[in-house]
VMD Tcl script that draws the C-alpha trace (Angstrom):
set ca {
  {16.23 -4.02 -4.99}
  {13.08 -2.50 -6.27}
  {13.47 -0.02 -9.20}
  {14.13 3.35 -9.05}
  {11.28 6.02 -9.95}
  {11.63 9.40 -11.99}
  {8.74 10.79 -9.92}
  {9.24 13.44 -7.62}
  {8.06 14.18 -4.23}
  {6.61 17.53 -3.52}
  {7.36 19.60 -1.77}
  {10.97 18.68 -2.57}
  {12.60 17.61 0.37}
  {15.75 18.92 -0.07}
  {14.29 22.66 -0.31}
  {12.32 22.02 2.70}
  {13.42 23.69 5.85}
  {13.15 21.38 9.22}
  {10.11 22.13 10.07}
  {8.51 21.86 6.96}
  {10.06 18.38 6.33}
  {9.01 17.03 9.09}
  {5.38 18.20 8.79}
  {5.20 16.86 5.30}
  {7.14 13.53 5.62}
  {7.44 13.03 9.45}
  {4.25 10.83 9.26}
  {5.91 8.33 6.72}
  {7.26 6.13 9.80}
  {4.29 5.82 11.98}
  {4.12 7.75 15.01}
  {7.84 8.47 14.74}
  {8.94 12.13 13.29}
  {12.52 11.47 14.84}
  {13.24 9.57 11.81}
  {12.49 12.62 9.77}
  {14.17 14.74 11.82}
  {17.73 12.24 11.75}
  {16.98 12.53 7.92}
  {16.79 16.13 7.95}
  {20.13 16.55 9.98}
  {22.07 14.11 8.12}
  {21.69 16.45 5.25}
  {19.62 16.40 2.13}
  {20.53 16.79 -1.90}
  {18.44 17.26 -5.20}
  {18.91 13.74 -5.02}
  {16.35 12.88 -2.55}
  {13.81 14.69 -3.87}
  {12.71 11.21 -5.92}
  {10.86 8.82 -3.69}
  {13.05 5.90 -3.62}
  {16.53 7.82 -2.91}
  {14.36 9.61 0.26}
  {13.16 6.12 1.33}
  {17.39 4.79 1.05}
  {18.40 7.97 3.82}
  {15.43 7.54 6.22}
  {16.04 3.76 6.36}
  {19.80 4.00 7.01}
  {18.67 6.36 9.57}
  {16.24 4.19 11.42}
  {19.13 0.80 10.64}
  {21.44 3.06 12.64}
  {19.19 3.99 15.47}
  {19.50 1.89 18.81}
  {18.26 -1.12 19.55}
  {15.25 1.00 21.82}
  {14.57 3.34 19.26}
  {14.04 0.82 16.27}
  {11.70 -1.30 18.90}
  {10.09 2.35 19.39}
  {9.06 2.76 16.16}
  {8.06 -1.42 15.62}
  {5.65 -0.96 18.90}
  {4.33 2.13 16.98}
  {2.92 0.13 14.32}
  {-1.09 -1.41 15.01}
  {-2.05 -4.91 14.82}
  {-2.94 -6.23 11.31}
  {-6.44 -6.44 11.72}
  {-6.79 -5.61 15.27}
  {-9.07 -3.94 17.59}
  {-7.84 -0.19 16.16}
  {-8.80 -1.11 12.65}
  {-12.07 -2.55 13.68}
  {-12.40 0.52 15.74}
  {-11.48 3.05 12.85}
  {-8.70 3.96 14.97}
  {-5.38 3.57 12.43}
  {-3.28 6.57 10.59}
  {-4.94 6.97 7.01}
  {-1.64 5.39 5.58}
  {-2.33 2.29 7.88}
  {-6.01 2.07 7.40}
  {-5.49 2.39 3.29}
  {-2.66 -0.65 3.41}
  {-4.60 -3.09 5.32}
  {-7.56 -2.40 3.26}
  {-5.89 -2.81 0.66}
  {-4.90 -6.30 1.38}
  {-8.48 -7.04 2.31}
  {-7.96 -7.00 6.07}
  {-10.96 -5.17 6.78}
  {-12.75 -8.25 4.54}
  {-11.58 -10.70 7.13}
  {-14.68 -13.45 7.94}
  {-15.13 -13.55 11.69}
  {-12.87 -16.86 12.06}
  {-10.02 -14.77 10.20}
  {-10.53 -11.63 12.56}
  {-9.82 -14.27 15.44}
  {-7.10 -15.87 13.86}
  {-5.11 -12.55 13.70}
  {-6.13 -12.10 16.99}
  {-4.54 -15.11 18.25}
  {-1.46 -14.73 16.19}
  {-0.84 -11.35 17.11}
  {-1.26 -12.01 20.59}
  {1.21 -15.19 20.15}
  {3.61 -12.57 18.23}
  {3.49 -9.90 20.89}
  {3.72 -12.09 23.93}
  {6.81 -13.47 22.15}
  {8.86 -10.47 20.79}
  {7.27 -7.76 22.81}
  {5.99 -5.71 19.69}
  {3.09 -6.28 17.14}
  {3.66 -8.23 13.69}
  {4.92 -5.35 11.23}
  {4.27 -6.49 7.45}
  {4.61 -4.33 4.08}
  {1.28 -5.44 2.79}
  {1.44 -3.97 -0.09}
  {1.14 -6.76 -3.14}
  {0.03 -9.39 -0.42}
  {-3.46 -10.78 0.72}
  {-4.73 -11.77 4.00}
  {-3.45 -15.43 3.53}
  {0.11 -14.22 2.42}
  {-0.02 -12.67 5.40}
  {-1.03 -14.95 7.95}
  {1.71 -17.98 6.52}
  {4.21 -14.89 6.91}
  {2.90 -14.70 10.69}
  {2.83 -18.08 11.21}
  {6.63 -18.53 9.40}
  {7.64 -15.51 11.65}
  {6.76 -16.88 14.76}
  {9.59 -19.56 14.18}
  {12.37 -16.52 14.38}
  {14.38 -14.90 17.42}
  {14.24 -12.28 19.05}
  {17.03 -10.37 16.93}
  {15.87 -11.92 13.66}
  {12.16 -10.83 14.23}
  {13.58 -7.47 15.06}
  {15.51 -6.63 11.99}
  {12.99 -8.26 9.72}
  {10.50 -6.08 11.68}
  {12.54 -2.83 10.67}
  {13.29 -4.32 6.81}
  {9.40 -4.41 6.51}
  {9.08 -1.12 8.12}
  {11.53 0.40 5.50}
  {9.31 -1.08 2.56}
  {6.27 0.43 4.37}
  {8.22 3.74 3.92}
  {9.01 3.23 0.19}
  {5.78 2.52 -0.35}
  {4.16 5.81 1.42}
  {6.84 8.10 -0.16}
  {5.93 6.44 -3.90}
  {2.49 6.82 -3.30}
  {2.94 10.48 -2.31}
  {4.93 10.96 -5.64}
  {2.04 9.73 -7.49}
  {3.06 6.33 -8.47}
  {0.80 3.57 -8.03}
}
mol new
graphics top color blue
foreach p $ca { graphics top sphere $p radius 0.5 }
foreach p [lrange $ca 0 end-1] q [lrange $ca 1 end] { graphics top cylinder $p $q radius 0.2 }
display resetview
């Protein structure tokens, strides 16, 4: 369980009003403001105005979603070094990650090898290969694709959403200034 942070997010969430939270944190799961707005709902303390307590709530919201909105938010997500980030086409948070991890440094053969593995990953599981790529590099992250590959349908799914949680944690730290 990663450590908690003293840092605080600002605004503070919990003196946010609906709107306002979801305009300033409905971004963190891409493409997806419902997750902000299931946060919002489900009520909000002094508590989660620190990074890591907000991440905790908007995860247990997404864990408790169906099984059609968690793939919802999992087909959201871009390839890892896919036609959008070659095309300049990802969310800043997205296009910052992969850099990042030196995606965008891929050598051509490494471009195509994502290629192939995300097509093998999609035409398996029916969504694209979601990694927190944060603290990994491209070859990290192409043994985790080729490990993945190996799982079920189920598996893939939950580990999908577990990486899609850390993604969060990540984007809500960052936005608290830590590093």
């Amino acid at each position: 369980m990663p450590q908690p942070t003293s840092l605080q997010l600002s605004p503070a969430p919990s003196q946010c009003s609906l709107e306002a939270f979801v305009q300033h944190y409905g971004d963190v799961y891409e493409h997806s403001p419902w997750v902000a707005e299931a946060t919002w709902q489900h009520g909000l303390s002094e508590s989660h105005d620190a990074p890591d307590a907000l991440a905790e709530l908007m995860g247990l919201m997404l864990q408790q979603a169906t099984p059609e909105q968690q793939i919802d938010v999992i087909q959201a997500h871009p390839d890892l070094a896919g036609k959008a980030a070659l095309a300049g086409e990802l969310t800043q948070d997205s296009t910052n990650e992969q850099a990042g991890a030196g995606l965008d440094q891929c050598s051509p053969e490494e471009f195509a090898r994502f290629e192939q593995l995300n097509a093998a990953y999609k035409e398996k599981f029916g969504f694209p290969f979601v990694i927190a790529v944060k603290g990994l590099d491209r070859y990290d992250i192409l043994a985790a694709f080729e490990e993945r590959l190996e799982n079920g349908l189920a598996q893939e799914r939950e580990t999908a959403i577990k990486q899609i949680i850390r993604i969060a944690r990540f984007r809500l730290r960052a936005r608290a200034g830590e590093a």
